[in-house]
ZAMARGU-4260 file (C-alpha; in steps of 0.2 Angstrom, whole numbers, plus 5000, padded with zeros to 4 digits):
<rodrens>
0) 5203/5338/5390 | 5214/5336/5404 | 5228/5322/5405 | 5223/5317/5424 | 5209/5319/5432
5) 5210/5319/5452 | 5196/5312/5462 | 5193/5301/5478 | 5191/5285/5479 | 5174/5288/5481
10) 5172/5300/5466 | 5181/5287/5457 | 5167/5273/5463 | 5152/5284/5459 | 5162/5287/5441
15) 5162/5268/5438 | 5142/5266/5446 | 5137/5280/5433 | 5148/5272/5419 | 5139/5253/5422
20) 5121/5263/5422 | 5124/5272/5407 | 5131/5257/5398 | 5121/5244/5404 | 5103/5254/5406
25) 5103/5269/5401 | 5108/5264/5382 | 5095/5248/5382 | 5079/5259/5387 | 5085/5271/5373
30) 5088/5259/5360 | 5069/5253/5366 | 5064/5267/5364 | 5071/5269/5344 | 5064/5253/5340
35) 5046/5259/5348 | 5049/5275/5337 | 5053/5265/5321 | 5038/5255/5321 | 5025/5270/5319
40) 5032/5271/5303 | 5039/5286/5293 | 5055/5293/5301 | 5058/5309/5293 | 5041/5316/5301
45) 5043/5306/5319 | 5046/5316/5333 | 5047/5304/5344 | 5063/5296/5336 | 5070/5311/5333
50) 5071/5316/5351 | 5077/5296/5356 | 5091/5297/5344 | 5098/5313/5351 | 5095/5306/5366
55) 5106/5292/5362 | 5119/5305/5355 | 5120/5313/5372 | 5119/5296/5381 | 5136/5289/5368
60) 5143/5304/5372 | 5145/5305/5391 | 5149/5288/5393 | 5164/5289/5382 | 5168/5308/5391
65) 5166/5297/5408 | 5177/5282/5403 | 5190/5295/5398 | 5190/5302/5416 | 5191/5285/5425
70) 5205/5282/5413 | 5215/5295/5417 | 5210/5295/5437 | 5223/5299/5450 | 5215/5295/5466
75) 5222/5306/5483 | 5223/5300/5495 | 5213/5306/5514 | 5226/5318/5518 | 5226/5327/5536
80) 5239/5341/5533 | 5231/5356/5538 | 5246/5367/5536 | 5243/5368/5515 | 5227/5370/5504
85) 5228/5353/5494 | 5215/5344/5487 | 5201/5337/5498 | 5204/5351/5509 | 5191/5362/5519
90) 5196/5381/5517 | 5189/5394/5525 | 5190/5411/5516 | 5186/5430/5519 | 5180/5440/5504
95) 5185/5459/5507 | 5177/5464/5491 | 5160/5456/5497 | 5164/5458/5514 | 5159/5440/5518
100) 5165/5422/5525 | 5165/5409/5513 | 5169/5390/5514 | 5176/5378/5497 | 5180/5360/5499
105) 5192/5357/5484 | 5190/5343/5474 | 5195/5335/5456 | 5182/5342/5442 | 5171/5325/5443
110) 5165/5330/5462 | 5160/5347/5460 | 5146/5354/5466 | 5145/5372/5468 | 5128/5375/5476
115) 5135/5365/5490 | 5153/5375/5491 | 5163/5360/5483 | 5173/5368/5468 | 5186/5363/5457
120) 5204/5362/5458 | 5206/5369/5440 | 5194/5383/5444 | 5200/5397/5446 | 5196/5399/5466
125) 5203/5382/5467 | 5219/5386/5457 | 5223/5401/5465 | 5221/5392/5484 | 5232/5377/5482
130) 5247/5376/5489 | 5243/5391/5499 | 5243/5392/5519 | 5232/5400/5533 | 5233/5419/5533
135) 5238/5422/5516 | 5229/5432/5503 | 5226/5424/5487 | 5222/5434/5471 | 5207/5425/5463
140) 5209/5427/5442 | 5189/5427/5437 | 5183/5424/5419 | 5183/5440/5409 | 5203/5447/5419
145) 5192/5451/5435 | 5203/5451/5452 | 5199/5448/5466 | 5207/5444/5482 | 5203/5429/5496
150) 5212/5428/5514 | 5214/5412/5521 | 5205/5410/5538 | 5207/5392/5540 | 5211/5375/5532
155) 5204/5357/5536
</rodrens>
């Protein structure tokens, strides 16, 4: 894991939100639901506790990946400097390989969400934009040595 992980304040609330849930409620319907489990009677053939306790592995599991995170946060700042990608910003991109416009908001790796065009700043489209101004041609380093290359159209 990463030593900092970049997020806005935002980000960094929902973090703490989802943390509290999944410490305060999350982990007490699950341990209802062990104990439910246990009173049928014999474990080694209960299905039922079986899928609870791996539940409760999963739950323990992203809360302590999640408090890593908000231990390590760097919050940015809103930032209206246009003239370089940075994280947060808007960027506007032409694929020539596909032939096709493309828009990415980069943000830290807790606020991604690719299906809406938010992406990572350690990803590699994210990597290979920061720092980067309008007009220049990025070469884009995909899983698996694929290249491929991204002109800058604009930045907001």
């Amino acid at each position: 894991m990463a030593d900092k992980f970049y997020m806005t304040q935002k980000g960094y609330d929902d973090a703490v939100k989802q943390l509290d849930y999944l410490t305060k409620v999350k982990r007490a319907e699950i341990v209802a639901r062990i104990q439910e489990a246990r009173s049928h009677g014999d474990l080694s053939e209960n299905a039922e506790y079986d899928a609870a306790r791996n539940e409760q592995a999963a739950n323990e599991g992203e809360i302590v990946e999640l408090d890593y995170k908000i231990k390590n946060a760097v919050i940015i700042e809103e930032n209206d400097d246009n003239t370089v990608v940075h994280i947060g910003s808007t960027v506007k991109v032409y694929d020539n390989d596909l032939e096709e416009e493309a828009v990415y908001k980069i943000m830290g790796t807790t606020e991604v969400d690719p299906m809406n065009g938010i992406i990572s700043n350690e990803s590699p489209v994210g990597m290979a934009l920061l720092g980067k101004k309008k007009g220049a041609v990025v070469t884009v380093k995909a899983p698996g040595g694929l290249e491929y290359q991204l002109k800058i159209l604009g930045i907001e």
